[in-house]
N, C-alpha and C positions, 0 to 999 in steps of 0.2 A: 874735161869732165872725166872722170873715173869711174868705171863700173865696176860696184861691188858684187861677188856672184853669192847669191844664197846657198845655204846652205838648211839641209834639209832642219838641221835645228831652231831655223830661222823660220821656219815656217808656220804660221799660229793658225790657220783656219782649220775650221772642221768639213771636211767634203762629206755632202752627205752620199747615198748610194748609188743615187746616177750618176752623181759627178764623177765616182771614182768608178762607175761602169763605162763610160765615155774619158776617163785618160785617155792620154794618147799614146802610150805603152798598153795600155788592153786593146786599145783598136788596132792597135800593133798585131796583140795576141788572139786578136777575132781572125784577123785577114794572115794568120799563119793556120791558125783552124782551117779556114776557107781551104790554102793551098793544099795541105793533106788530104783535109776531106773529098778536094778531086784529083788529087792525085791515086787514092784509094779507089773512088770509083773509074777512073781512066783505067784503072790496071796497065798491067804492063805483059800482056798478052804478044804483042805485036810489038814489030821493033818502033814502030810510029809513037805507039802507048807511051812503050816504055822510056821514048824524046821525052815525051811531053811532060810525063811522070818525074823524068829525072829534073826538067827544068823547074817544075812548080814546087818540088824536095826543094832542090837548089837556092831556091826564093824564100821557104820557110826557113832553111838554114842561115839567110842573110837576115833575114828579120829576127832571129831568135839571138842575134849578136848586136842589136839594135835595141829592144826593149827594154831592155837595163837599162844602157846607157842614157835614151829617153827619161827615162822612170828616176834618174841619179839628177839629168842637167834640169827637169822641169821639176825636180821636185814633186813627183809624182808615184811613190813610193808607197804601196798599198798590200797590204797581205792577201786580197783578192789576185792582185797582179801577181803576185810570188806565185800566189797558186794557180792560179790561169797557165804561166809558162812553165810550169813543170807539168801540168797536165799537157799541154799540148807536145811537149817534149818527149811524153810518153807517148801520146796517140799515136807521134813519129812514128818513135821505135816499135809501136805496137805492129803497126804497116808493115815498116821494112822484115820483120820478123814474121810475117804470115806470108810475106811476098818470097823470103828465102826459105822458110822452115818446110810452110803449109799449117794444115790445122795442130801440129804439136804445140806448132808458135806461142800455142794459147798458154802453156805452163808458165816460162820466165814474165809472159806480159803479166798474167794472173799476179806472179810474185812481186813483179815491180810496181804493179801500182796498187797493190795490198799496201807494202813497205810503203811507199808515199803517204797514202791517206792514213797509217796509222801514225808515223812519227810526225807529218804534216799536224793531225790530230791531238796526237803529246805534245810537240813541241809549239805549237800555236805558229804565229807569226814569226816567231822567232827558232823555227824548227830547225833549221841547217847550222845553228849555233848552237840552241838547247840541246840539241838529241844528239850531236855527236861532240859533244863535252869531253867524255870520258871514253871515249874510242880510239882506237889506234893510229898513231901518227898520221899515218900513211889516209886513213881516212879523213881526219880532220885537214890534212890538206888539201885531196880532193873536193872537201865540202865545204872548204875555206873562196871557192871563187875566186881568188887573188889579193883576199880583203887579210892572207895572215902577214 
């Protein structure tokens, strides 16, 4: 027997909003939430913290190379999911960036997820395509994800 793999084209149902709040690429993107949000409050105070801190980073950064790929093979491909992991992508860096900075931190995080929500905003679902159309190489390869 032959296994055909699907392909997201291939896909005819309409998931309504639980469905696609319970993917398994967003409970991916819940339980990377979860890791920052205690790695944030663990701080990294102490060199103990800052273990445990780096191990639960560590964990969100495996899982944020996971939820794609999930999101691609189940065919579970949602514009909440795109935005889930870019947000949680930022909360990262919001972290790491108040954990090096202190309270300046708050400017670039300020800037970076302004830029998010507005081009996320213009460009709909299809924002990493739409909005950087007509941009410079160098950026549309970075935003290209490996899909140019």
């Amino acid at each position: 027997m032959v296994r055909r793999r699907t392909t997201l084209s291939q896909v005819v149902h309409n998931p309504s909003k639980k469905q696609v709040l319970l993917f398994v690429p967003n409970l991916v993107g819940y339980a990377r939430l979860a890791l920052v949000g205690a790695a944030a409050c663990i701080g990294a105070e102490t060199q103990s913290a800052a273990l445990c801190s780096y191990w639960l980073f560590l964990g969100n950064f495996v899982l944020d190379g996971l939820d794609g790929v999930l999101a691609r093979r189940l065919c579970q491909v949602s514009a909440f999911g795109a935005f889930l992991d870019v947000a949680v992508d930022c909360f990262s860096r919001a972290v790491v960036w108040v954990w090096a900075v202190g309270p300046a931190a708050t400017v670039p995080v300020t800037l970076e997820l302004l830029t998010f929500v507005c081009t996320h905003k213009g460009g709909g679902a299809a924002w990493r395509t739409g909005c950087f159309r007509d941009a410079p190489a160098w950026v549309r390869a970075v935003m290209a994800d490996g899909e140019a």
